[in-house]
N, C-alpha and C positions, 0 to 999 in steps of 0.2 A: 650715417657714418658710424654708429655704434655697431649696427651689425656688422659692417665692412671689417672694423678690427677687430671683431671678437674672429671673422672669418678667417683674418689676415695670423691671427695668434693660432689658431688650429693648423694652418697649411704650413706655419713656419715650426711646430712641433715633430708634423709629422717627418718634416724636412730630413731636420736636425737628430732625430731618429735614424738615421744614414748613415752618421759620419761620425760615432765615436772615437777615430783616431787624430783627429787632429787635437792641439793645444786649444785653440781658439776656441772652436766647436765645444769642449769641455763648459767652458763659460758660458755658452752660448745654449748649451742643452741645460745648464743652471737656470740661466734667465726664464727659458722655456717651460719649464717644472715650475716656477715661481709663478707663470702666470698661470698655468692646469690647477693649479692649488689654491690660487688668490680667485679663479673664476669660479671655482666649487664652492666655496667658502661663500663668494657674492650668493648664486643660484641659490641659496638655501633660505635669502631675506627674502621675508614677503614683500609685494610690489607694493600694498601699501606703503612700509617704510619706505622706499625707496623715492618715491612720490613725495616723502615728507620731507626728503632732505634735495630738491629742487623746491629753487628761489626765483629762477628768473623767469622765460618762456620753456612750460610744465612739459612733459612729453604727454599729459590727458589736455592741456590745452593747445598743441600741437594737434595730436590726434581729435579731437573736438572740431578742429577749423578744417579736417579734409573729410569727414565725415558729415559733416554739417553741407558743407561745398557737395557732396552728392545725394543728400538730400531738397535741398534745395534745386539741382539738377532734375532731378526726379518730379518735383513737383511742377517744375515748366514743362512739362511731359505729359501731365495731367492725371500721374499713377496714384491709384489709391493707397492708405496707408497701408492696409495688406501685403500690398505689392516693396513698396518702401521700407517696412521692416522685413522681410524677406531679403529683399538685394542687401540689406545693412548686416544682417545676419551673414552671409556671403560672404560681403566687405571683411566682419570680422573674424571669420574663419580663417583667412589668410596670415593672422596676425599672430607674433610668440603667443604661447600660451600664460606669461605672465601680465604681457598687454592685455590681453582679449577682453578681462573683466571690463575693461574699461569701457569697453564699446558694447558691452553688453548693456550697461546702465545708460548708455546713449537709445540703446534701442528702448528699453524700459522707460524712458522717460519721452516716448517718441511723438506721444500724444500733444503735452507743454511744447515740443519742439515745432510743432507744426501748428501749432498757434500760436507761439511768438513769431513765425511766419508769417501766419498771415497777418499781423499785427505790422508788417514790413521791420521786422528787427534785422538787422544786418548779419551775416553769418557774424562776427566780430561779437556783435551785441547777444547774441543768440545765446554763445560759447559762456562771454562775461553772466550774463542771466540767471543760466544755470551751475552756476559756480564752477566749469573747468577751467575756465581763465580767470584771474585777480583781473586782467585792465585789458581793455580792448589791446586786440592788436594789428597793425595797419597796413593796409593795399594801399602801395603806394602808387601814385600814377604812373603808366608803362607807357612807349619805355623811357628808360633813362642811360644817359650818355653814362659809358665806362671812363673814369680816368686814366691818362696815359702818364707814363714813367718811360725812361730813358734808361737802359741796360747795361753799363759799359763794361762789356767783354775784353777790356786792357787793364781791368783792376783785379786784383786779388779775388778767388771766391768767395771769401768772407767777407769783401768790401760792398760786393756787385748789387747787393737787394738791399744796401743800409738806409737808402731812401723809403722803398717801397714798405720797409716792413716796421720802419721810424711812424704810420701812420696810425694817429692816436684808433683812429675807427678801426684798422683793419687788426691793431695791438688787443682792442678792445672785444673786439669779433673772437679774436682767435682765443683769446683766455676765457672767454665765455663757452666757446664747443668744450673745450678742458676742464674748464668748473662743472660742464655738465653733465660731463663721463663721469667725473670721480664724485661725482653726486648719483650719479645713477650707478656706478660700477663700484664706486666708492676707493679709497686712493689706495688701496693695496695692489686691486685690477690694475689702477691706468699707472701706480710705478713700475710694476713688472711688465705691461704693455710698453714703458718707456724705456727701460732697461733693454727689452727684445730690439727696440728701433736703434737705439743707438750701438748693438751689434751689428744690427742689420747694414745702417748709415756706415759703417770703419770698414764690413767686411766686403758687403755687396754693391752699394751704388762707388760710379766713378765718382773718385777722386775729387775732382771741378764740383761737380752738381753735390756730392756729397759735403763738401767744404760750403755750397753757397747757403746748403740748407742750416749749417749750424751756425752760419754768421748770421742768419735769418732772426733764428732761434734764440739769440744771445741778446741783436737790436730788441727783440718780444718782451725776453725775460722768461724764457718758458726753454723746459727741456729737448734739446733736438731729437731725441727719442719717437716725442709723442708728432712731431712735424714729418720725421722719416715716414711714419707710419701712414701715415696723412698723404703721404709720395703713393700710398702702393694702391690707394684706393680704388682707383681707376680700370683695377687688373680684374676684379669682379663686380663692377657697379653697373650702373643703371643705362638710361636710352637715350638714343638722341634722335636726330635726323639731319642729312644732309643732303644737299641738292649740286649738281652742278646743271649749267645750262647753256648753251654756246646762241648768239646771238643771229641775225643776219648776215650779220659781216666775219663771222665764223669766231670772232672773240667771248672764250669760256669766262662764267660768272659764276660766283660760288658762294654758297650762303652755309648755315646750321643754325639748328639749336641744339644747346649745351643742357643737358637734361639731366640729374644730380638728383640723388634721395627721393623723399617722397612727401612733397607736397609743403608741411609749415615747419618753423623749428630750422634745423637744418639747410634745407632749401634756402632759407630767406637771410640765413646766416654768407651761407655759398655766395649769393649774388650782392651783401655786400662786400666779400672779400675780391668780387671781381675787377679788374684792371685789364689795358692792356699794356704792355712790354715794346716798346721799338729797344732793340740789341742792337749796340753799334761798335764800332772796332774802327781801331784811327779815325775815329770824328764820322766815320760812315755809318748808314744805316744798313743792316746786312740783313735784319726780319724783325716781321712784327708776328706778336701772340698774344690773344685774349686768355687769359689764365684767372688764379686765385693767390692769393697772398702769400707763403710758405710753400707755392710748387715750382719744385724745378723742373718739369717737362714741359711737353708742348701739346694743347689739347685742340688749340685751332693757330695756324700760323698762315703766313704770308712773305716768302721771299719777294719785293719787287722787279717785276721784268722776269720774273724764274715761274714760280710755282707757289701754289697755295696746298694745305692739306688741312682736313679735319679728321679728328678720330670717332671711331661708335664701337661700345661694344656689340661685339659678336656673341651671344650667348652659346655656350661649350655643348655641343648637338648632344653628349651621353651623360648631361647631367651635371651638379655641381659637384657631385664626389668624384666624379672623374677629371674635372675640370682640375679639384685638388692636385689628383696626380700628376696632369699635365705641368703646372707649376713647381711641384716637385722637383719633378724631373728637369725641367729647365734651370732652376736652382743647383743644378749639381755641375750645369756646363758653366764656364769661366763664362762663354763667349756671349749667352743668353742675357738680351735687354730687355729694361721696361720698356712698356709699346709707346710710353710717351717720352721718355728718354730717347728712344731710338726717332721720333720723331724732333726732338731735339737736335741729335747730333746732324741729321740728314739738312733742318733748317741751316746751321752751320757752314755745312760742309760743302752741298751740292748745289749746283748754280741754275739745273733747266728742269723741267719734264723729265724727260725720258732718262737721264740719273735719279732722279727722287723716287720715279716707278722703279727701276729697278733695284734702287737699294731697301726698300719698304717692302719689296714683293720675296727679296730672297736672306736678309740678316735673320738670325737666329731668335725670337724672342721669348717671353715668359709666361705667354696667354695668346689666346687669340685674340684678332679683332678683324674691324676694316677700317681701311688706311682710303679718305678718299681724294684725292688729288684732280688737282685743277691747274692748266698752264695757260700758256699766252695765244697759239692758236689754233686751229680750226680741229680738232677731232683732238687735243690736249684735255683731255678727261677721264677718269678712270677709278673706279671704283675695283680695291684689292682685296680678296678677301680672303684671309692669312688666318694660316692654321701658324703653329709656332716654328717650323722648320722653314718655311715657304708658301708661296702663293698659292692655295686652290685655285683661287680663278682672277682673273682682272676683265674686268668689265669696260668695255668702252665707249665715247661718245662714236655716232657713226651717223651724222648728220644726213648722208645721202641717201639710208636705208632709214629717215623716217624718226632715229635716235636720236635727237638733239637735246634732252636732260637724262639726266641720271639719277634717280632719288634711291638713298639709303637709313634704311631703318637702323632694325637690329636684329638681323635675318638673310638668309641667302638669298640674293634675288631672284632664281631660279627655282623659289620653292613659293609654297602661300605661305602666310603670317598667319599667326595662332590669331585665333576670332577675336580673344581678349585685348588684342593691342595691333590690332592694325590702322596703322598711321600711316600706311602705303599707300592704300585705295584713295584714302581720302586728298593724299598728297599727289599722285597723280593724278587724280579726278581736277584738281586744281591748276596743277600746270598743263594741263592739254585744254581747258579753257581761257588761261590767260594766251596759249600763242606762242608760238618762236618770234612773228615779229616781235611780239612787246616784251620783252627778256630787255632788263635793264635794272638798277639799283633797287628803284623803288619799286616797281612792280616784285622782284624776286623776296623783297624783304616782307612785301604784301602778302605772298603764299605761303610765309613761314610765321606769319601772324595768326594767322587761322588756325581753329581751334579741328582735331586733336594735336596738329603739328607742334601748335603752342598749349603749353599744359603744364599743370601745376608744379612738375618737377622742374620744368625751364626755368634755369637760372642767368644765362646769357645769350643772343643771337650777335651773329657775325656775318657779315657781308666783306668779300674778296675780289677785286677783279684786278689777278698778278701784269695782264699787259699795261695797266694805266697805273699800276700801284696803288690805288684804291683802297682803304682797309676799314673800317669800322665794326663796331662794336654795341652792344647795348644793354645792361641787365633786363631782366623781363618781370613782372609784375601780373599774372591772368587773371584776369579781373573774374569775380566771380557771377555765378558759378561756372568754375572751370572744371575740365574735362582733366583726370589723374596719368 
């Protein structure tokens, strides 16, 4: 989530670079300079310090437990250590250059590592051992039931999440990500980070969802700023997968996982802030959505009798500097929604299928993604995949021609997945062995169990079947060693 705002503070600079005539915008390109200057100023501390002023779970005990989690992988594999500090070397190549040292002294130290293995030390004990972690820290058993909350869309925006966001744990959760920014970023960073959101929250998100997030804010105790920003995350973040699958009797079932940052830290912060949402209007239930604590979008929903939808990123085909631009530029049109706001409003508003494709496939948004949609019956399936103007393609079930699932990554389906992250293969290697006959709750929830589909980033899975109203939810826990 760090890197996501540090990203989120660069795209909203270049933005605001545009539009020196407006009033607002003045203020607005202030806030922005305040963070260009507060982030220069951070860059310049050594990562030591930085490390010294984290108290709670370390970003080197964090990094410790998925670094640990693949070696450990590695050695059920039977790879020698050659081999092992090699791939780790790899691992940390990928990392900022202010992390890396850290995983460097992981590989340095790789020899102790793989003999407190074979000692049967726990990745946990492993971490604590070698002094990157103070105290174990815990793989809880998976999965575990989401809490439900009741939404009611007849009360004030500021009134509407006074329940969900009153909860000591998720109060506790969320000041902890914040203490951990201005520990790592230090509070010059995350007040001008918070300054930028809270332009962002008056000028750019509607009204309703913008008002729910500061009432949110206020129940916490915490700046809406730094919660806005927390709304945008989603616009360049990480993987999922989802599946849709039509039965015998031609009724679509819909499952995902919700795949969030990278591995400990973070992730595990994610999956306790998860919940799910029933939104109800005159005493009615109008949709349910598995979310996080402080969001006001829709990341996996379920109208009853109507439709179900889950989001994935779509990774931006020219790059993440072009991606910038494309966000830019979406920023300039009034019309242009977040992809989970706009998956919001459509929960709202549209009652079947073939409205939710269509208003998913052609509103204006501020990034790409795929939107994948599940309805009531028989060839109601559809995977969209949306560039920011409109649909490149919509994908659909076509049961008689052989198609009866639909599995989506984070990737065009008509292309192959990069070697590094193919979660496809494996996931339809699985659904063509379970069957069209046996398509049902528990078997679908079974192939989203399975390991890469489920992996360390998984923070919640959700099961959907809109004819029956069906909805559940589950945080996830990959028991190690799990696959990144």
């Amino acid at each position: 989530m760090i890197s996501k705002i540090l990203v989120i503070s660069f795209v909203f600079f270049i933005f605001l670079s545009s539009f020196a005539s407006s009033k607002k915008v003045n203020s607005l390109k202030e806030a922005v300079e305040n963070v260009k200057q507060a982030l220069k100023k951070a860059s310049t501390m050594p990562v030591q310090t930085k490390l010294k002023q984290l108290e709670d779970l370390t970003l080197e005990c964090a990094l410790c437990g998925i670094a640990m989690n693949e070696v450990e992988g590695l050695l059920l594999e039977n790879r020698t250590q050659s081999d092992i500090e090699t791939e780790l070397k790899i691992f940390c190549s990928y990392l900022p250059s202010d992390i890396s040292p850290l995983c460097d002294l992981l590989v340095a130290d790789l020899p102790n590592i793989i003999d407190l293995e074979e000692k049967k030390y726990t990745v946990s004990g492993i971490c604590t051992e070698i002094g990157m972690c103070d105290k174990p820290f815990n793989n809880p058993t998976d999965p575990q039931d989401v809490p439900t909350y009741t939404i009611n869309l007849d009360l004030p925006p500021k009134e509407r999440y006074k329940e969900v966001c009153s909860n000591a744990t998720y109060q506790t959760t969320l000041k902890f990500l914040l203490n951990t920014l201005n520990r790592v970023l230090g509070d010059e960073v995350v007040g001008a980070l918070s300054d930028l959101g809270e332009f962002l929250n008056d000028w750019y998100f509607p009204q309703d969802l913008g008002e729910e997030i500061q009432g949110c804010a206020d129940v916490v105790g915490i700046g809406y700023g730094w919660i806005s920003l927390f709304n945008m995350g989603y616009e360049v973040s990480d993987a999922c997968t989802s599946i849709i699958a039509q039965d015998p009797k031609g009724v679509p079932f819909h499952v995902r996982n919700m795949d969030f940052w990278a591995g400990m830290g973070f992730t595990d912060s994610l999956k306790t802030l998860a919940y799910t949402a029933e939104y109800q209007k005159n005493g009615k239930t109008v949709f349910y959505s598995t979310t996080f604590a402080g969001y006001a979008g829709v990341l996996s929903g379920m109208k009853p009798n109507g439709f179900s939808i889950t989001v994935d990123t779509r990774f931006y085909p020219g790059g993440i500097t072009e991606l910038f631009g494309e966000i830019v530029a979406a920023l300039t049109e009034n019309n242009a929604s977040l992809v989970t706001f706009l998956t919001r409003q459509v929960m709202e508003n549209e009652n079947d299928f073939d409205a939710a494709v269509q208003n998913l496939s052609n509103d204006e948004l501020i990034a790409d993604v795929y939107y994948i949609v599940a309805g009531t019956k028989a060839g109601e399936g559809a995977v969209i995949s949306r560039n920011r103007h409109n649909a490149t393609d919509v994908w659909k079930l076509d049961a008689s021609n052989g198609r009866w699932w639909l599995l989506e990554t984070n990737y065009d389906h008509w292309k192959e997945t990069p070697w590094f992250d193919d979660r496809r293969t494996d996931g339809n290697k699985h659904m063509k062995e379970m069957g069209q006959s046996n398509v049902n709750v528990d078997n679908m929830l079974k192939i989203i169990e399975q390991k890469p589909t489920l992996n360390l980033q998984t923070t919640f899975s959700s099961v959907a079947v809109p004819a029956t109203g069906y909805y559940k939810s589950y945080s996830r826990w990959c028991e190690y060693p799990c696959v990144q």
